[in-house]
C-alpha positions in Angstrom: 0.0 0.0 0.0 1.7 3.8 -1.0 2.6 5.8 1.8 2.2 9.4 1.8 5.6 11.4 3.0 6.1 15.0 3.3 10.3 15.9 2.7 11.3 18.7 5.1 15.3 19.6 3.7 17.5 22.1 5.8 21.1 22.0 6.5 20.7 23.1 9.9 19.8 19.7 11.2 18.0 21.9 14.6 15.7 23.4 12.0 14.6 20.2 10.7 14.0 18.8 13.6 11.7 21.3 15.0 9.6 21.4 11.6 9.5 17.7 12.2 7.7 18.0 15.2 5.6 20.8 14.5 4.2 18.9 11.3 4.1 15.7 13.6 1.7 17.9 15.9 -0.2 19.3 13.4 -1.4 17.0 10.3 -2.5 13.3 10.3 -0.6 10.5 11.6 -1.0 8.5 8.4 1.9 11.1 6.3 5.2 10.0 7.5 7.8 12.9 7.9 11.3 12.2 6.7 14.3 14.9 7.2 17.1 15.8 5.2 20.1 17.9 5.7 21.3 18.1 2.1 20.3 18.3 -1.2 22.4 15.3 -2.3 20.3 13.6 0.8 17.1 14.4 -0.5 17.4 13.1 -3.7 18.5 9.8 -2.5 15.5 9.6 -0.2 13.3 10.3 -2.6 14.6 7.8 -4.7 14.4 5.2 -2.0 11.1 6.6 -1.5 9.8 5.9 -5.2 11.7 2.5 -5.1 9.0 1.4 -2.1 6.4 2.6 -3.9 5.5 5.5 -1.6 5.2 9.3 -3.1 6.7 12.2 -1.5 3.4 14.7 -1.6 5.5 17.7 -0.5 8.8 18.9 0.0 9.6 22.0 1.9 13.1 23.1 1.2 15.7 26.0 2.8 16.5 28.3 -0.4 20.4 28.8 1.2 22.2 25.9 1.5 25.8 24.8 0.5 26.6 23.1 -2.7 23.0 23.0 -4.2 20.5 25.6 -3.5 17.0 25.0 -2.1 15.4 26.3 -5.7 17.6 24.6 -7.8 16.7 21.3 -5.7 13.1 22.2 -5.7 13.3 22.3 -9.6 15.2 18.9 -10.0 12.5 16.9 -7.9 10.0 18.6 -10.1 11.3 16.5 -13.1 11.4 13.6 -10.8 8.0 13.9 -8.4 6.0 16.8 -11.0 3.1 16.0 -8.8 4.4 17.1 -5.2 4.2 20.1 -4.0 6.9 22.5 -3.3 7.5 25.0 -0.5 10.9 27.6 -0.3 12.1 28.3 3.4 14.2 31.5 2.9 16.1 33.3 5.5 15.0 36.9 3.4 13.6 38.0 0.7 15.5 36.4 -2.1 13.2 37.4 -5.1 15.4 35.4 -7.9 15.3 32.3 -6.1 11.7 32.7 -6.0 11.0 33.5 -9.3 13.5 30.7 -10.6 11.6 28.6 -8.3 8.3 29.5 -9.8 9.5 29.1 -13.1 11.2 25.6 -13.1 9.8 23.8 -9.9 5.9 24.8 -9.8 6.3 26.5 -6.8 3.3 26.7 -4.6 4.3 28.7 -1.7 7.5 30.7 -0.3 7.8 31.2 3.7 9.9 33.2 5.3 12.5 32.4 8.2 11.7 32.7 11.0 8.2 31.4 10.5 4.8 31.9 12.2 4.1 28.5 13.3 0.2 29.0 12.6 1.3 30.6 9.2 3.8 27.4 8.7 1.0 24.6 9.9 -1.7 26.5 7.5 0.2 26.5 4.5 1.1 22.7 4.5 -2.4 22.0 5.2 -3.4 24.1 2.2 -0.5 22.1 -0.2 -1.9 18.6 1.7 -5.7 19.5 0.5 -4.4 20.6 -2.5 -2.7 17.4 -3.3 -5.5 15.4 -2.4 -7.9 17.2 -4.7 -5.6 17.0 -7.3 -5.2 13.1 -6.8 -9.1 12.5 -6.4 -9.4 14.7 -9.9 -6.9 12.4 -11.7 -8.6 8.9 -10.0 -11.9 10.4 -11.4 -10.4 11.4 -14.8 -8.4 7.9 -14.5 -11.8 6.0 -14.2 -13.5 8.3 -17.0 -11.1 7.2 -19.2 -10.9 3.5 -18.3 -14.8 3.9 -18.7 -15.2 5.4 -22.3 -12.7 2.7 -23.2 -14.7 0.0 -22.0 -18.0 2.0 -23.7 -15.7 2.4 -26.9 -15.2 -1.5 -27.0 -18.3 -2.2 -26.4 -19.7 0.4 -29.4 -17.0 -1.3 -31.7 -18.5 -5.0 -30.5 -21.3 -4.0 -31.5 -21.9 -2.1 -34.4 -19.4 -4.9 -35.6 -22.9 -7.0 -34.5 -25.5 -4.4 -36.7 -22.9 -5.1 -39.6 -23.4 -9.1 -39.1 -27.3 -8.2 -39.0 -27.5 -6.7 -41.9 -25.6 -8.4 -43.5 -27.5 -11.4 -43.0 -30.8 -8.9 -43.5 -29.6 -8.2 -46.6 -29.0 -11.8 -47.7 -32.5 -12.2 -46.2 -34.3 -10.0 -48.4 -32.3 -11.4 -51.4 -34.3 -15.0 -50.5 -37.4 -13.4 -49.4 -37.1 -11.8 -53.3 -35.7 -15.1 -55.4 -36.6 -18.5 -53.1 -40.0 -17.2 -51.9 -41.8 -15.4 -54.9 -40.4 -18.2 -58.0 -42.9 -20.7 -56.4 -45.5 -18.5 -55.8 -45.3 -16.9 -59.3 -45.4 -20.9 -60.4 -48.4 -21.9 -58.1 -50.5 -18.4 -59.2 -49.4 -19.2 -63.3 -50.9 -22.7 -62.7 -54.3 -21.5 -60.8 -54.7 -18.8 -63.7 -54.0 -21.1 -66.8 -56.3 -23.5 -65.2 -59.4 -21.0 -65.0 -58.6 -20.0 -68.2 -57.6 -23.2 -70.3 -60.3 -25.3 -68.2 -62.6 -23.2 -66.3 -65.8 -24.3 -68.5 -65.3 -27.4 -67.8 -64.6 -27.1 -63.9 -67.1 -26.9 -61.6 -68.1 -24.6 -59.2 -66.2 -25.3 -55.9 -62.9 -26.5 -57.9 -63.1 -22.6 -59.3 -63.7 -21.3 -56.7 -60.4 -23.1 -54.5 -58.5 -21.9 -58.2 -59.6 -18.5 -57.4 -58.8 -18.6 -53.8 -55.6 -20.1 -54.4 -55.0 -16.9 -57.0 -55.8 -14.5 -54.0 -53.9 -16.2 -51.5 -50.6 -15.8 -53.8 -51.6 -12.7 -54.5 -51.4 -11.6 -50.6 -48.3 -13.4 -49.7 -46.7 -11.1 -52.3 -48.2 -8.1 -50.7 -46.9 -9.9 -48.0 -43.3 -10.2 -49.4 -42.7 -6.6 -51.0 -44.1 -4.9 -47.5 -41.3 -7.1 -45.3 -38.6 -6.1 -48.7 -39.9 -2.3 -48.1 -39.4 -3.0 -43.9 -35.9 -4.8 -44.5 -35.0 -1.5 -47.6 -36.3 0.9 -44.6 -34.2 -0.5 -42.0 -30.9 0.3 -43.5 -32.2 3.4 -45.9 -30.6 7.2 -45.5 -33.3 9.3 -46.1 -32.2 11.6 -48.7 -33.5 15.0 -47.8 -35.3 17.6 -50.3 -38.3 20.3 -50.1 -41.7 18.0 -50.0 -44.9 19.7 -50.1 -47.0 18.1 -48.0 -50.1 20.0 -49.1 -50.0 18.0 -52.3 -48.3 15.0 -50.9 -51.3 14.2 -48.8 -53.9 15.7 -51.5 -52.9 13.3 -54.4 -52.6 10.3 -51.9 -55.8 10.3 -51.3 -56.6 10.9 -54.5 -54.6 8.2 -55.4 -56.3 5.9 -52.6 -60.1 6.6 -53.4 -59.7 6.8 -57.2 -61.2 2.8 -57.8 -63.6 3.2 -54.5 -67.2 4.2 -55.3 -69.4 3.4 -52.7 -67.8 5.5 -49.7 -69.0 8.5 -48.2 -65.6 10.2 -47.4 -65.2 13.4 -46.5 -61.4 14.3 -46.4 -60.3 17.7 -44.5 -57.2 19.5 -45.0 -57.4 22.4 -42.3 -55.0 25.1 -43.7 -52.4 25.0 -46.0 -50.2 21.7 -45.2 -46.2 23.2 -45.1 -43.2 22.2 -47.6 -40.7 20.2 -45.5 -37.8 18.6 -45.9 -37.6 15.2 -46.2 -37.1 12.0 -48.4 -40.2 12.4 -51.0 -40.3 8.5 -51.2 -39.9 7.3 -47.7 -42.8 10.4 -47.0 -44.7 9.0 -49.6 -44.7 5.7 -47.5 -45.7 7.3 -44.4 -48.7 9.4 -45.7 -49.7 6.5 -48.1 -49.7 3.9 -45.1 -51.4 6.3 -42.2 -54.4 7.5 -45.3 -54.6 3.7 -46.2 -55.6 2.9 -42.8 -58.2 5.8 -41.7 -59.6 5.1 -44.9 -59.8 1.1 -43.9 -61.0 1.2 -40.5 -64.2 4.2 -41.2 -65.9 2.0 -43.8 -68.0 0.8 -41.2 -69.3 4.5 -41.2 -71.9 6.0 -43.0 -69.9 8.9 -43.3 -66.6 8.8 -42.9 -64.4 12.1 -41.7 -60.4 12.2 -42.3 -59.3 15.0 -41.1 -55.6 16.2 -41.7 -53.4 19.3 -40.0 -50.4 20.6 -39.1 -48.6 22.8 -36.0 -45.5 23.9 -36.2 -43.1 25.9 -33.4 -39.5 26.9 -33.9 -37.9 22.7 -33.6 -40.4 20.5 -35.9 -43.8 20.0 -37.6 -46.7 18.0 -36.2 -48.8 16.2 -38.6 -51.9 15.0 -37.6 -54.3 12.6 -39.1 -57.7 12.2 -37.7 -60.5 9.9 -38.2 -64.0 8.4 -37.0 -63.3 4.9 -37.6 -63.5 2.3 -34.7 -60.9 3.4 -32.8 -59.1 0.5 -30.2 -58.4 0.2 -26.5 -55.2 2.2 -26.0 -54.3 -0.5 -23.5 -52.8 -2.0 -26.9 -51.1 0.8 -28.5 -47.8 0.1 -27.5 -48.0 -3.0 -29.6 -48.9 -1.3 -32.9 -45.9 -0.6 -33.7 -44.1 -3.8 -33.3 -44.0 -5.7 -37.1 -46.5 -8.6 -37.5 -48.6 -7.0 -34.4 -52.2 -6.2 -35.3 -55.9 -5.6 -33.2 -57.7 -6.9 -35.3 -58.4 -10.3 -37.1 -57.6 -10.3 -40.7 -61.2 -11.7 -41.7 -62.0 -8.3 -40.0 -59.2 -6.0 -41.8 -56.9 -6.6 -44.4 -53.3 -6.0 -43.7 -50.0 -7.5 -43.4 -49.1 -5.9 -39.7 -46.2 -4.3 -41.0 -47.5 -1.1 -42.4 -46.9 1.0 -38.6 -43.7 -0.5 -38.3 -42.5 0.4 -41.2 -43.9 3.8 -40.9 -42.2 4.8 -37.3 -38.7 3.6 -38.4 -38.9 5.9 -41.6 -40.0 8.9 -38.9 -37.0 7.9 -36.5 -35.0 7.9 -39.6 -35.8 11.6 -39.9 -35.4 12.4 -36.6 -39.0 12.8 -35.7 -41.2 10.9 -33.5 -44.7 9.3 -34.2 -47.5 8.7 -31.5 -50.7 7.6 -31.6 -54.1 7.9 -29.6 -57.3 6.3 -29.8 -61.2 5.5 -28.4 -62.7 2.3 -29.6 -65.7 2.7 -31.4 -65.3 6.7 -31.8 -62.3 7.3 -33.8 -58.0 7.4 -33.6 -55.5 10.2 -34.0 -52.0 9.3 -35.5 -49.5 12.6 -35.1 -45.6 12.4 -36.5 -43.1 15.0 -36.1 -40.6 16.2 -38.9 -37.8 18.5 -37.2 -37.6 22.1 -39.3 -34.1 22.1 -40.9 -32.2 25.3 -40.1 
């Protein structure tokens, strides 16, 4: 275990006796006091020092004393022990020995001889709390350090893991694309040149399994191009230009309600919708997806109300998209944003489960966050936020 020593150096072997005791009688018992009556002396006991793996925390030195000098020692053992503390002990006022002192040895006090022994007791106190702080400050800094390079491993470890992920995401989406939609494409071709090679001579309930089979491949490639858009969204940079949502949202649901005819929709845009900046294709998503579904879940309405608008402060836009559909407890909202989760039963409402999840990492991606808030049977408010680029 180090030992803390304070080196008191004087020629006058009296003098160093008597600060001995006074520093014996005045600061902890744990800081040993050792006593020197020569430069040469000193360095040799603070190399024995170092060599038992104590530290010397101060020295306190007489400026006049033959052969080497107290400031000239002082600014050796500041090469050697840079962290102790140094104190002059000068007879008068020798202003070059102080200034040299200051200079080349860090000096952090001068005192004159004869000292005040309450001036003498204070000051060493002062270097011994100075010390201490200093060495609490570089533990700390010590165990910062040891800490962001533990952090630093672990951030290599694993982003080296997201790199394994997605790589094998990629190669993922490269089977989901060529193993899982050649026999589906071979199964619908077959279904389709049956019903039309053979369907007059089929009956009724083979057609209809033909046609069922036909709509079955037909949603597993839904199915298929939604998780390809997930996997593509996962590792996508949105690339950032001016969007104007105003027509964004207006020729979605254009887009949307073009083929349906028997819907009573009424579709509110309150204001004028702003121009933002974002990826126009990944937006696209987001609108198309959020529109899709207030559309989907109000056709149980006679008259169905989609209501879109916008508020804005000085950090982001908040889009909101309002309907009367049938709503859900919000004691499941946290799951609608998890992929494959949905509330309701497909035989219900089409849908793959994907659609939210999709949509809220393409928001992240943006920097924006996306909420949601609902009452079953009366309606369900999705909001996103786009940050306003400076």
């Amino acid at each position: 275990m180090e030992r803390d020593k304070i080196l008191c150096v004087d020629d006058e072997e009296m003098v160093v006796e008597a600060l001995k005791i006074e520093l014996v009688n005045s600061i902890s018992s744990d800081i040993i006091i050792e006593t020197a009556t020569s430069a040469e002396e000193a360095l040799l006991i603070v190399d024995e020092t170092l060599k038992q793996g104590d530290r010397i925390i101060l020295v306190i030195s007489d400026q006049k004393m033959p052969g080497m000098t107290g400031e000239v020692l002082l600014a050796k053992l500041d090469k050697i022990i840079p962290q102790a503390l140094k104190i002059l002990l000068t007879g008068y006022t020798n202003l070059e020995a102080i200034q040299y002192a200051i200079n080349n040895a860090s000096l952090f006090r001068y005192i004159q001889k004869p000292w005040e022994q309450e001036d003498l007791v204070f000051t060493v106190k002062q270097a011994i709390d100075k010390f201490n702080t200093t060495r609490a400050l570089e533990e700390k800094t010590k165990q910062i350090m040891k800490l962001n390079e533990e952090l630093e491993e672990k951030v290599q470890e694993r982003t080296m893991q997201l790199s394994e992920a997605m790589k094998e995401l990629e190669a993922f989406s490269f089977t989901v694309s060529h193993d899982l939609k050649s026999p589906l494409r071979s199964i619908d071709y077959c279904a389709k040149y049956i019903l039309e090679d053979y369907g007059n001579e089929l009956n009724p309930e083979v057609i209809k399994m033909l046609t069922d089979i036909r709509s079955t491949c037909e949603n597993m490639f839904n199915l298929i191009n939604k998780l390809l858009l997930y996997s593509m969204t996962a590792k996508a940079l949105p690339e950032l230009s001016p969007v104007d949502t105003d027509q964004l949202f207006r020729q979605t649901y254009a887009e949307l309600t073009n083929s349906i005819k028997d819907r009573n929709i009424e579709f509110i845009i309150k204001g004028v919708l702003p121009t933002v900046m974002a990826d126009p294709i990944l937006l696209k998503q987001v609108v198309n997806n959020l529109l899709s579904n207030s559309i989907k879940y109000t056709r149980v309405r006679e008259k169905a109300v989609i209501t879109v608008d916008c508020e804005e402060n000085k950090e982001w836009y908040r889009f909101s998209i309002k309907d009367n559909g049938v709503g859900f407890d919000m004691k499941y909202a946290s799951k609608l944003f998890g992929i494959f989760q949905r509330l309701h039963s497909q035989s219900e409402y089409e849908g793959s489960g994907i659609g939210l999840a999709t949509v809220k990492k393409i928001i992240n991606k943006h920097g924006g966050e996306i909420s949601i808030s609902s009452v079953e049977n009366e309606g369900t408010v999705v909001s996103f936020t786009l940050p306003i680029q400076q």
